[in-house]
C-alpha positions in Angstrom: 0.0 0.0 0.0 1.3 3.4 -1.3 1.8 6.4 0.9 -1.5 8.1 -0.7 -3.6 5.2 -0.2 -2.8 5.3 3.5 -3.7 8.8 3.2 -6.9 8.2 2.2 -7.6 5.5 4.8 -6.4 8.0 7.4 -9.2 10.5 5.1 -11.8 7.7 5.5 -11.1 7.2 9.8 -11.5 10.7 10.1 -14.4 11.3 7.9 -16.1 8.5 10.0 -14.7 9.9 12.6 -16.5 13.8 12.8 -19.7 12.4 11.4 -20.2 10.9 14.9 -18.1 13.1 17.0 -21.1 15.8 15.8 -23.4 12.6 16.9 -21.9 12.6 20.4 -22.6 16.8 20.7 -26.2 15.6 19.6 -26.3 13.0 21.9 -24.9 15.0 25.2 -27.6 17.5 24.5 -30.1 14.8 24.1 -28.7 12.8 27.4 -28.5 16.1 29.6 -32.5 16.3 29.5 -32.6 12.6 30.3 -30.3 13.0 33.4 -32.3 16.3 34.6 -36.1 14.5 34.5 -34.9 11.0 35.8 -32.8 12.7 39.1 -35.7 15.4 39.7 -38.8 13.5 38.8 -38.1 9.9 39.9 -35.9 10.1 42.5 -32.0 8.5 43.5 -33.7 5.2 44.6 -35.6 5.0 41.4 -32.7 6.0 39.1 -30.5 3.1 41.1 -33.2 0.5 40.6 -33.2 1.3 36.8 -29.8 1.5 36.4 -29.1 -1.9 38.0 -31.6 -3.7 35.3 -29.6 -1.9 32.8 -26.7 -3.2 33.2 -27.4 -6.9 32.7 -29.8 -6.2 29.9 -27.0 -4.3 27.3 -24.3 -7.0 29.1 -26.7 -10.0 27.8 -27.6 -8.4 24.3 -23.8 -7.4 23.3 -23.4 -11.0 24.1 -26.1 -12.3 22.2 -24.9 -10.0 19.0 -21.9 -12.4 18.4 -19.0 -9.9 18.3 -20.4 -8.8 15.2 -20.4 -5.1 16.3 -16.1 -5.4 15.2 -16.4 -9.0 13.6 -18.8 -8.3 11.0 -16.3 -6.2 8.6 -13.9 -8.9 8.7 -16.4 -11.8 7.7 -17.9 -8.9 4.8 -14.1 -8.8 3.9 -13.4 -12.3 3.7 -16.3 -13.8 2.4 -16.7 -11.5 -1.0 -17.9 -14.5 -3.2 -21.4 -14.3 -0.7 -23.7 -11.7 -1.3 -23.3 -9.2 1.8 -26.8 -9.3 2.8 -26.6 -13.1 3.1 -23.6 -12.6 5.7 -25.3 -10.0 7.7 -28.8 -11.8 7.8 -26.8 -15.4 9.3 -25.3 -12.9 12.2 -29.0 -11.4 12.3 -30.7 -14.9 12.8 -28.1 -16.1 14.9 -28.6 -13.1 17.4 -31.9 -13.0 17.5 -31.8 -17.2 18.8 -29.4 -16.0 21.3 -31.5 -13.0 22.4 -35.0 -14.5 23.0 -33.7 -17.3 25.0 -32.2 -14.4 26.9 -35.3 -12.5 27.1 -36.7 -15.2 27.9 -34.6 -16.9 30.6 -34.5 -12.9 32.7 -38.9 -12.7 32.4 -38.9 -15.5 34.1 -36.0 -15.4 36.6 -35.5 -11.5 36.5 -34.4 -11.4 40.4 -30.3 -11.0 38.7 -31.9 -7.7 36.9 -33.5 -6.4 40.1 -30.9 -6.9 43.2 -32.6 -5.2 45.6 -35.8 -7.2 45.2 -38.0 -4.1 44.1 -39.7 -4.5 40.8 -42.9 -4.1 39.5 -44.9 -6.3 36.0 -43.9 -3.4 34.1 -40.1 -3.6 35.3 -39.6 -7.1 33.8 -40.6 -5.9 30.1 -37.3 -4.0 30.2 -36.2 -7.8 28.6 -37.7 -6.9 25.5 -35.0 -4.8 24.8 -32.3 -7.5 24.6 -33.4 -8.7 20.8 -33.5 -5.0 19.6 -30.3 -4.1 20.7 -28.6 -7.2 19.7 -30.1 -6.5 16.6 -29.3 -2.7 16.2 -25.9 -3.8 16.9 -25.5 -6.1 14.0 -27.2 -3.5 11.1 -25.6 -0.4 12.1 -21.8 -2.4 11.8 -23.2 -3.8 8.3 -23.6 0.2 7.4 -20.6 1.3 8.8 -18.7 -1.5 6.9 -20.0 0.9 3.8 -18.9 3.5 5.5 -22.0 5.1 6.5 -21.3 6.5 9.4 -24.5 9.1 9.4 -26.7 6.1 10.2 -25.2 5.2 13.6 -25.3 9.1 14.4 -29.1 9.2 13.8 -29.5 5.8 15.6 -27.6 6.7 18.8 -27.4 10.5 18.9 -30.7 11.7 17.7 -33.1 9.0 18.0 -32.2 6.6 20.9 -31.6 9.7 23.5 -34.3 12.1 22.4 -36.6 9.4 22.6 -35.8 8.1 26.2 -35.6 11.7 27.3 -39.2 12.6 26.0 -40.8 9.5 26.7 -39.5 9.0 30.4 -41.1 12.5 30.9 -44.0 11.6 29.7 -44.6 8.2 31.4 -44.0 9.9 34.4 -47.2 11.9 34.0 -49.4 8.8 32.9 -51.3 6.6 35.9 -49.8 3.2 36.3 -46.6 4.3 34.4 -45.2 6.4 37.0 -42.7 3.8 39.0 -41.6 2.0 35.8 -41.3 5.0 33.3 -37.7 5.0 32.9 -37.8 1.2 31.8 -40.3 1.8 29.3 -39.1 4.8 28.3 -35.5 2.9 27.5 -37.6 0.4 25.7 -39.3 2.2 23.5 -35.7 4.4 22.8 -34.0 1.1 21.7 -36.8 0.0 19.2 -36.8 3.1 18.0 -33.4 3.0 17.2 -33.3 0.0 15.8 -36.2 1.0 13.3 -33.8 3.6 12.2 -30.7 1.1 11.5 -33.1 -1.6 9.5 -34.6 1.4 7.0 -30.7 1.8 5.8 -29.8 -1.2 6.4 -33.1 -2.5 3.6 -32.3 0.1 1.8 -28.0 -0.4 1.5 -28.6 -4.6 1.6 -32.2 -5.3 0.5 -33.2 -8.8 0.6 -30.9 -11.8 1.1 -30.4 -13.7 -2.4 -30.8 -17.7 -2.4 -30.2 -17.5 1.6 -30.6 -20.8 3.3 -29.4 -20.5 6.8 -27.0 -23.7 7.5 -26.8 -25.2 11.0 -22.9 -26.2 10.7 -22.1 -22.6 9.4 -23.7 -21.2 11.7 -21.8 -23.2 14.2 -19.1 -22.3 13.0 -19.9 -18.5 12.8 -20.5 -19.0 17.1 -17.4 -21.0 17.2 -15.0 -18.0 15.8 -17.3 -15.1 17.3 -17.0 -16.4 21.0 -13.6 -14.4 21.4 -14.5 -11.4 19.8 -18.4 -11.6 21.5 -16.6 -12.5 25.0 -13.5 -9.4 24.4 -16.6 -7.1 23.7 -18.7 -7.7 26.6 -15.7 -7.6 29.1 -14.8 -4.4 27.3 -18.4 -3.2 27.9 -18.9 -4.6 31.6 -15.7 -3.2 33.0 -17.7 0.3 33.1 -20.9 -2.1 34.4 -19.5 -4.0 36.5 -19.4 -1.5 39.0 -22.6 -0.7 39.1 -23.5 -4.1 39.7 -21.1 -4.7 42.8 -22.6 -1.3 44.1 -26.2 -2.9 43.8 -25.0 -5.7 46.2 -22.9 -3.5 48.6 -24.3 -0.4 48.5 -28.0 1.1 48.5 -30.2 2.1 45.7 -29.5 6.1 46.5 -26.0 5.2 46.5 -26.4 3.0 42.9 -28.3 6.3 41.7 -25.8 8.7 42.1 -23.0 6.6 40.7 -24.8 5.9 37.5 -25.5 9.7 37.4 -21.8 10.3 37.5 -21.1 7.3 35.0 -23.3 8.8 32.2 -21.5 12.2 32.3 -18.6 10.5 32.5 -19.7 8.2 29.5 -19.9 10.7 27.3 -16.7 11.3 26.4 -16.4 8.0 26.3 -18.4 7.8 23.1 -15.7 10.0 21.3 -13.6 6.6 21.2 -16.6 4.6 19.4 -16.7 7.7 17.4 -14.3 5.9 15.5 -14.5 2.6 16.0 -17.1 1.8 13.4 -14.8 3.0 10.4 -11.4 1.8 11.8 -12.8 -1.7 11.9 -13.1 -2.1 8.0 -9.9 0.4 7.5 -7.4 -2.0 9.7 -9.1 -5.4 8.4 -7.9 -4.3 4.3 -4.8 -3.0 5.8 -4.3 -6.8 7.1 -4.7 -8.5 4.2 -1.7 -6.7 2.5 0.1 -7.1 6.1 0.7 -3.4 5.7 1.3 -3.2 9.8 3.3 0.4 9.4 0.0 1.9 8.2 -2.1 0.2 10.9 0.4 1.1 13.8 0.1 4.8 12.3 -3.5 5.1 12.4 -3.7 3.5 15.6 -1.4 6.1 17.2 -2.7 8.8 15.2 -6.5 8.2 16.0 -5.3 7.6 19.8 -4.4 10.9 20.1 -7.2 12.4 18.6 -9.6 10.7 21.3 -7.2 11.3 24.3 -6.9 15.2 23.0 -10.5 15.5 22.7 -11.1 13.1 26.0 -8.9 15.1 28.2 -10.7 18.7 27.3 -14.0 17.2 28.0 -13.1 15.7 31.1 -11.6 19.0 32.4 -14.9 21.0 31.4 -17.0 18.4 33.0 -14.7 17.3 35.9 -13.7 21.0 37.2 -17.4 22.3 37.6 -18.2 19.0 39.0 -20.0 19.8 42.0 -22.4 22.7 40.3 -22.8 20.1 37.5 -24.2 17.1 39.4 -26.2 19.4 41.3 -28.4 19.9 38.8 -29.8 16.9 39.0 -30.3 17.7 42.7 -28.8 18.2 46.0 -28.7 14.0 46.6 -26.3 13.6 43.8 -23.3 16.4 44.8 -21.9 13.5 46.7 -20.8 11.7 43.8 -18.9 14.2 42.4 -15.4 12.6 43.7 -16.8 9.7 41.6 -17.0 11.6 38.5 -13.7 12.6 38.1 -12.1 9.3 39.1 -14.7 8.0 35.8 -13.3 11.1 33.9 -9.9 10.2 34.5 -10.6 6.5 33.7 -11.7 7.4 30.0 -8.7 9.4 29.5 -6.5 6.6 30.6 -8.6 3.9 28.6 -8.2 5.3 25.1 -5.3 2.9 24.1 -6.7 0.4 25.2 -9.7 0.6 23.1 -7.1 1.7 20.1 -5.3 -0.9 20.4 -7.9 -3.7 20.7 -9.5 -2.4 17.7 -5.9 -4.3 15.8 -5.6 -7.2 18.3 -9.3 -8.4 17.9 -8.2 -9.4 14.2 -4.4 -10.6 14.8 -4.8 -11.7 18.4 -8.1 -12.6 19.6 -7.8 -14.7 22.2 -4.4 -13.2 23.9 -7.0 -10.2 23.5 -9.6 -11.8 25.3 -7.2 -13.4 28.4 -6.0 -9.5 28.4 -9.7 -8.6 28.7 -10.8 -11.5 31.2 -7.9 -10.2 33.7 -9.0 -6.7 33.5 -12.0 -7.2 34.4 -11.1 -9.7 37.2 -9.2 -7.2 38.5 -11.1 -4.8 38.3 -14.2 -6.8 40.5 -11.5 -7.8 42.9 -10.0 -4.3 43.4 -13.5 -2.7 43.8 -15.0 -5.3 46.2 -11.8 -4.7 48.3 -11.9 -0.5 48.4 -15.8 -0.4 49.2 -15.3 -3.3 52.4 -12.1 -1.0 53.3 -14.8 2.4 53.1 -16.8 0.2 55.3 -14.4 -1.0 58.1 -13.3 2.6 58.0 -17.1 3.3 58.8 -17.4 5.8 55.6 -20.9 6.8 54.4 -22.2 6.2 51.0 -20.4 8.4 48.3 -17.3 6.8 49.2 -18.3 3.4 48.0 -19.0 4.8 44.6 -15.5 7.1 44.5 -14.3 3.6 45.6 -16.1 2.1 42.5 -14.5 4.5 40.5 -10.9 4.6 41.4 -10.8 0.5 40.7 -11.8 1.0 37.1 -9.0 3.7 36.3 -6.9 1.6 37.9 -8.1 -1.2 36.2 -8.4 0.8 32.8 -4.8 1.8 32.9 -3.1 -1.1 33.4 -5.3 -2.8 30.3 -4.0 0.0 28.3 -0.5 -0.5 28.9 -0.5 -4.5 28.2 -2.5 -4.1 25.4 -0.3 -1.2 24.0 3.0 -3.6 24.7 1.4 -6.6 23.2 0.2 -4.5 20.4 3.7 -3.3 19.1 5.5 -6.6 19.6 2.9 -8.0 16.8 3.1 -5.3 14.5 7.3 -4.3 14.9 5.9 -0.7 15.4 5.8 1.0 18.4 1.5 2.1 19.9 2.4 5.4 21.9 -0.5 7.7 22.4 1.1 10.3 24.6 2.4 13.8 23.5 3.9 16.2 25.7 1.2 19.0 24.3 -1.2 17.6 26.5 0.4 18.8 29.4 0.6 22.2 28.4 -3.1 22.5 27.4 -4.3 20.8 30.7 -2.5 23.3 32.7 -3.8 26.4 31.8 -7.4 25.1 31.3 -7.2 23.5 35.3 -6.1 27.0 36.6 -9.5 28.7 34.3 -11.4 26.0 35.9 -10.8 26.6 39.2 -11.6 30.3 38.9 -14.5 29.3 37.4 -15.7 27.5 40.7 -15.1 30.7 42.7 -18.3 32.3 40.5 -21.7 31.6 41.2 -22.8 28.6 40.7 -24.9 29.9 37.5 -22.0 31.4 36.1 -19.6 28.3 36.7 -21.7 26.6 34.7 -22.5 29.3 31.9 -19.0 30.8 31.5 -16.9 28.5 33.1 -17.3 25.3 30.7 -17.0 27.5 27.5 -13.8 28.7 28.8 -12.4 25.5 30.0 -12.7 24.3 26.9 -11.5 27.4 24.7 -8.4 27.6 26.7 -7.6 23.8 26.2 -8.3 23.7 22.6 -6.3 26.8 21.7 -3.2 25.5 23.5 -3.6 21.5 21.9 -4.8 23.1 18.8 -1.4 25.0 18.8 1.1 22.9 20.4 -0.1 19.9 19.8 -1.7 19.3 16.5 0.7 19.0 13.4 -0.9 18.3 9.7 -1.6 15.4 10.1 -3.5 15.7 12.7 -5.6 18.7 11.6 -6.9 16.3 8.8 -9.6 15.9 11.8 -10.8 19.3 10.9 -9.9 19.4 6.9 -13.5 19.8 4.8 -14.5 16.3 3.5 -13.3 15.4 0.4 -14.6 12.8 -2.2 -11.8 10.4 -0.9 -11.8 7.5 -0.4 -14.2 7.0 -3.3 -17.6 8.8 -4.7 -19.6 4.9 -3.4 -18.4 5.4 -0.2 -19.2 8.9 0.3 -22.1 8.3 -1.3 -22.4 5.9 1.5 -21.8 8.0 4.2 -24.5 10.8 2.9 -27.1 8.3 2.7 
């Protein structure tokens, strides 16, 4: 592969890679709504309750989508004597088997969703939601393996959120809806999204041609997908799994408030699936003409570009902290120490998730054992730090800072193995770090914490805004070269007029 060529696949990442970074600003303006009407309306205990149930339900249905979510591009690649649709309708069939016996298997024992024992008829339809998300999964990875990019935006930044947000505000309203409106509220969000990823993905596909499913292909399909299925739910649960140690160790108000501070905290941590979906097919043609320089460069190059962004929004929401999870109400200012631990975690996890984007295709199960052990760890470490805040007779927040501080830990040590094992495979070296972060955090901490000597109003008006100018002037400056201000180049035709074409559909 020719220098230009690997231009255009670094074109291609970051083509992929704006359309859903603008997703993720329409998705935290969509979430912030969300957060405001669930911690005001239905209370900390109700919020903890819904966020416990949450957790298994997304762990079970990324399971049940068969590690097509990354694996699918590779089987589209490698299987181009099958017509595509016929690829992506086995992984379809195959996840929707998985999912109802799920669905099925939680209606009927659904005391794992619901820890604390409080659940109500309405509660235990939340199950529903495992087949659609499995599903969603599996059509918006066919679309971004044709590098549309604009579908997963409308899916999971417009739709899914606005959705949840209007709907759990007006369940709340509605007699006999009141206790369980944030599970139906999530419900109807993910079928709504997933209604949007089927109309492209008919429309891109259409109908399978001569398709007749086969029971030993499809074996084999679960056979190679249980690594890359397994890899993606650990990756998934390590920022779940506290959650569901805190349902068994902590109370429901206590649950609440973490998951507050996790979905702020989550939202920077959608810039690094900003570009997963178009990496995945970029690295998998870059393998099959063992071109490892180029992937080692976009991995590195696409690392910084989430840690740069990462670190600026976890300053402007970290800094403010307390006047931010105030909003929600006076209940949830004790988590605040939580929510820059998360912060800090999704800074630190960025090459991990680079790196695994390479090692899922060229070492899947030393992935996977890397994975396993992270999360291990991470369970051990956690359980550990919230029985040491209990000998030491510490109140609630403290488990969930506790909570918090095992997954950075946990996160960082991920990213350095995985970063080590990545550049022994490839002979190139995955380093993420630039000097130029330091300079842009440290101006933008000492605006920040001028900022919190303003009104509370005004913290939160002015002092973001300013956070975040000061930090991207000084990265923008000192630490972007060319290359990297391809980012912010106007989209060209590159890497073809189909794909593009693609990408506008």
């Amino acid at each position: 592969m020719n220098s230009a060529t690997s231009d255009d696949d670094l074109s291609a990442i970051a083509k992929g890679g704006k359309q859903n970074v603008l997703g993720f600003l329409l998705r935290l303006l969509a979430r912030i709504p969300f957060l405001f009407i669930a911690g005001r309306l239905y209370g900390v205990s109700e919020v903890g309750r819904f966020a416990s149930a949450l957790v298994l339900v997304e762990l079970v249905a990324l399971l049940c989508s068969m590690g097509e979510k990354r694996g699918l591009a590779q089987r589209l690649s490698d299987g181009e004597e099958q017509h595509p649709a016929n690829l992506v309708y086995d992984g379809m069939l195959l996840a929707l088997i998985f999912s109802s016996i799920a669905a099925l298997f939680f209606w009927l024992v659904p005391a794992p969703l619901f820890p604390a024992g409080q659940y109500s008829e309405l509660d235990r339809l939340i199950v529903l939601a495992i087949p659609a998300y499995a599903l969603t999964e599996i059509v918006l990875a066919a679309q971004a393996y044709k590098y549309d990019i604009a579908t997963t935006v409308r899916a999971r930044a417009v739709v899914e959120p606005w959705t949840i947000s209007i709907m759990a505000g007006a369940f709340f309203f509605i007699p006999g809806l009141t206790e369980s409106g944030l599970s139906m509220a999530y419900l109807v969000s993910i079928y709504a999204g997933l209604a949007v990823g089927l109309w492209a993905f008919f429309r891109s596909y259409g109908r399978p041609v001569g398709w007749r499913p086969s029971p030993r292909y499809m074996g084999r399909i679960t056979l190679r997908a249980l690594p890359l299925a397994t890899a993606d739910a650990i990756e998934w649960g390590t920022r779940r799994v506290d959650i569901f140690i805190l349902g068994f160790f902590a109370a429901p108000s206590a649950v609440g408030v973490y998951y507050m501070a996790q979905q702020l905290a989550s939202l920077p941590q959608k810039l690094k699936t900003s570009f997963e979906p178009i990496l995945g097919p970029v690295i998998t043609k870059n393998l099959k003409t063992k071109n490892y320089a180029a992937i080692a460069k976009q991995v590195c190059q696409v690392g910084f570009w989430i840690i740069a962004a990462q670190a600026g929004i976890a300053l402007a929401l970290g800094l403010p902290g307390e006047a931010i999870m105030g909003l929600f109400g006076p209940e949830y200012v004790g988590g605040t120490g939580a929510l820059a631990f998360l912060l800090a975690a999704e800074v630190v996890a960025a090459t991990a998730v680079v790196s695994e984007a390479v090692l899922i295709y060229v070492a899947r199960v030393r992935n996977l054992w890397i994975s396993i052990g992270t999360i291990a760890f991470q369970a051990i470490l956690t359980i550990v730090l919230i029985q040491a805040v209990v000998a030491n007779d510490y109140g609630e927040p403290y488990k969930a800072a506790a909570a918090a501080i095992s997954l950075l830990v946990a996160l960082a040590v991920a990213s350095l193995v995985k970063a080590l094992l990545l550049t022994k495979i490839l002979g190139h070296g995955i380093n993420n770090w630039r000097w130029a972060l330091v300079y842009a955090v440290a101006p933008a901490v000492l605006v920040g914490w001028l900022a919190t000597h303003l009104p509370e109003w005004a913290e939160l008006a002015f002092g973001i805004p300013l956070i975040l100018t000061t930090y991207g002037f000084v990265i923008w400056k000192r630490g972007f070269g060319p290359e990297d201000r391809v980012l912010f180049a106007r989209s060209k035709d590159k890497p073809g007029k189909a794909e593009a074409a693609a990408v506008s559909e």
